[in-house]
C-alpha positions as a Markdown table, in Angstrom:
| # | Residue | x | y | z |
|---|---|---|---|---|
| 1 | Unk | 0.0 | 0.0 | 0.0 |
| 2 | Unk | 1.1 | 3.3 | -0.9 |
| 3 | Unk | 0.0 | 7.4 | 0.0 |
| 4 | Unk | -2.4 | 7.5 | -2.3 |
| 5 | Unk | -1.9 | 11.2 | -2.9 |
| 6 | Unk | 1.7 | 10.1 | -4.8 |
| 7 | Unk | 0.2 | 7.5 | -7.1 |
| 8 | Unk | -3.3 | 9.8 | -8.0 |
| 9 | Unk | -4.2 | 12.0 | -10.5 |
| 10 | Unk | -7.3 | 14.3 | -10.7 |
| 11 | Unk | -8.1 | 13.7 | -6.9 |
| 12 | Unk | -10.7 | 16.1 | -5.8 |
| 13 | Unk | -14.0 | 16.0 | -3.1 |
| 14 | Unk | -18.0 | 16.2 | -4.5 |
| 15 | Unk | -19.6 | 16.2 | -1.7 |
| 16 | Unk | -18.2 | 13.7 | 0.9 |
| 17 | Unk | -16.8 | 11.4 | -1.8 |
| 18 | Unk | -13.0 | 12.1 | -2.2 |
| 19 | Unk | -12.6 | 10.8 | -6.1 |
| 20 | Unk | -9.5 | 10.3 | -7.9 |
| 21 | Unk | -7.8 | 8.2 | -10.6 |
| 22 | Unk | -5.3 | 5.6 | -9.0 |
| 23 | Unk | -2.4 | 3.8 | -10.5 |
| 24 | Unk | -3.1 | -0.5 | -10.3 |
| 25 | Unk | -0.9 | -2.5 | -10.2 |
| 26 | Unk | -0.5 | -2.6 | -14.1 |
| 27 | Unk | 0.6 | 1.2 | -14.2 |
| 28 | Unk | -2.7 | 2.4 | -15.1 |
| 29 | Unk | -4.4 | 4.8 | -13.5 |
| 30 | Unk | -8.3 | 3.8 | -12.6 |
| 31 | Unk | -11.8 | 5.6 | -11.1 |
| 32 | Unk | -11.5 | 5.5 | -6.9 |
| 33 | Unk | -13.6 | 6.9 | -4.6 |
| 34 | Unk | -14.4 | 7.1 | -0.6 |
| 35 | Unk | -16.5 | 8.5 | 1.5 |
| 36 | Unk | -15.2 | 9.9 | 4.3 |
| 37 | Unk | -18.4 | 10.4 | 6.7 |
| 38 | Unk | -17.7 | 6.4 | 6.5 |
| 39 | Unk | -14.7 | 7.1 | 8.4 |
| 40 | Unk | -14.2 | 10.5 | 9.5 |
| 41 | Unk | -16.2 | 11.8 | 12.7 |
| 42 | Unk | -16.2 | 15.0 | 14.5 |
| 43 | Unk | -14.9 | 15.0 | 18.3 |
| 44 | Unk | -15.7 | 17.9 | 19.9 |
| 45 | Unk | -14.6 | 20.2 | 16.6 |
| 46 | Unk | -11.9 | 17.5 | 15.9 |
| 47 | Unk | -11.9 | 15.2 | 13.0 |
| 48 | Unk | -11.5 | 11.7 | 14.4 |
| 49 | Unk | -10.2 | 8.9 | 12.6 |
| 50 | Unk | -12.6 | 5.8 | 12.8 |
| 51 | Unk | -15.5 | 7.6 | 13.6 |
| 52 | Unk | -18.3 | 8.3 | 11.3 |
| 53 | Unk | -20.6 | 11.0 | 9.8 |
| 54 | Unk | -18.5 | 14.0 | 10.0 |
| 55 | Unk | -20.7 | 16.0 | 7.6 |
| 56 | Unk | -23.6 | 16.4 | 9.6 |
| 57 | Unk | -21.8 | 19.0 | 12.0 |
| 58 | Unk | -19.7 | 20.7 | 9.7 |
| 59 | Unk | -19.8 | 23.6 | 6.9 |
| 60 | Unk | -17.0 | 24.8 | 5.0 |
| 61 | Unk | -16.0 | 21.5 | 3.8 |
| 62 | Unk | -13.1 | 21.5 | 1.5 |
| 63 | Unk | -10.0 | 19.5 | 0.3 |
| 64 | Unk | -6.7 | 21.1 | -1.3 |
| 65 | Unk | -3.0 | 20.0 | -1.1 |
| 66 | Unk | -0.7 | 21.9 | 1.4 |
| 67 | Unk | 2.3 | 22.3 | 2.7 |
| 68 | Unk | 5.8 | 21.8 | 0.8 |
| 69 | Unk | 5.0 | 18.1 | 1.1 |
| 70 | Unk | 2.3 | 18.4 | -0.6 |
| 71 | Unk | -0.2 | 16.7 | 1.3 |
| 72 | Unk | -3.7 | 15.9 | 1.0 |
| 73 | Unk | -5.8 | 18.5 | 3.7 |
| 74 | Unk | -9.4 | 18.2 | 4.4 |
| 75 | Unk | -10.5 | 21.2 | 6.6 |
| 76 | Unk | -13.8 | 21.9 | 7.7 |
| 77 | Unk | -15.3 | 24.0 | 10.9 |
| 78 | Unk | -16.4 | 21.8 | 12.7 |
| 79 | Unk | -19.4 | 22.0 | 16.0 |
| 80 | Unk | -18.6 | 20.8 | 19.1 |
| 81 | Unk | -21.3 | 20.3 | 21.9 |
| 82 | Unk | -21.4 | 23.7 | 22.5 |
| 83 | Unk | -22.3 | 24.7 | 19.1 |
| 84 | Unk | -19.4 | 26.6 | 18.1 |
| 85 | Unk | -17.8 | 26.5 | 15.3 |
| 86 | Unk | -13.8 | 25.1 | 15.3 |
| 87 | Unk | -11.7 | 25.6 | 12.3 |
| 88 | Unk | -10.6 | 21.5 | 11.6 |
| 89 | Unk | -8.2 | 20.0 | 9.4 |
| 90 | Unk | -6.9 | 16.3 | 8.7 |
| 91 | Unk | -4.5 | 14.8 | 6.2 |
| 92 | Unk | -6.0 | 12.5 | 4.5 |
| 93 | Unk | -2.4 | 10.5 | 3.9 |
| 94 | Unk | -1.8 | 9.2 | 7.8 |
| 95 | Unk | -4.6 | 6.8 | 6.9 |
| 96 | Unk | -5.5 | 6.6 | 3.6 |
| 97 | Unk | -3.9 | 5.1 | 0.7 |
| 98 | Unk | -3.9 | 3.2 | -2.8 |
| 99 | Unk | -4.2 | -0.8 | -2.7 |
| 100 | Unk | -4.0 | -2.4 | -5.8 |
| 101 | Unk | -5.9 | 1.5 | -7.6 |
| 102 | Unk | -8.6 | 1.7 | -4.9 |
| 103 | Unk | -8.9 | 3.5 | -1.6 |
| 104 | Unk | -7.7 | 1.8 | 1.7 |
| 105 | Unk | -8.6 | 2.8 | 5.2 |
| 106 | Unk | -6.0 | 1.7 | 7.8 |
């Protein structure tokens, strides 16, 4: 398994659904997608790995690459308990990457 951020091409969010093309194992690059409310929750204005549904206390939901690495940044705010608002952002490589051109969640 590999970042899939290094081995993708046309990788962008509708939605929740990240999309993007993956290379397989024969070189090619193929159609992947996730959802990430399937494994991205919110704690307390946190995302949290392994959780679920995400969306449905956020707004401002967006994905770019940062950094000089690179890297693949969902940010969000995010409502805690209290109903505030909390600026949020995960990258998506520390537990996502490309198996074989499709999504894995580890």
């Amino acid at each position: 398994m590999s970042d899939f951020h290094t081995s993708a091409e046309d990788t962008h969010l509708d939605g929740t659904i990240l999309k993007a093309r993956l290379i397989n194992p024969d070189g090619e690059h193929q159609d992947a997608a996730i959802n990430l409310d399937d494994i991205l929750g919110n704690n307390e204005g946190a995302f949290a790995w392994g959780g679920s549904g995400f969306s449905g206390s956020a707004e401002e939901i967006r994905f770019d690459f940062e950094g000089e690495d690179n890297h693949p940044a969902l940010r969000a705010r995010l409502f805690n308990s209290e109903g505030e608002a909390v600026d949020a952002v995960v990258n998506l490589a520390e537990r996502l990457g490309n198996q074989n051109g499709g999504f894995y969640f580890e």
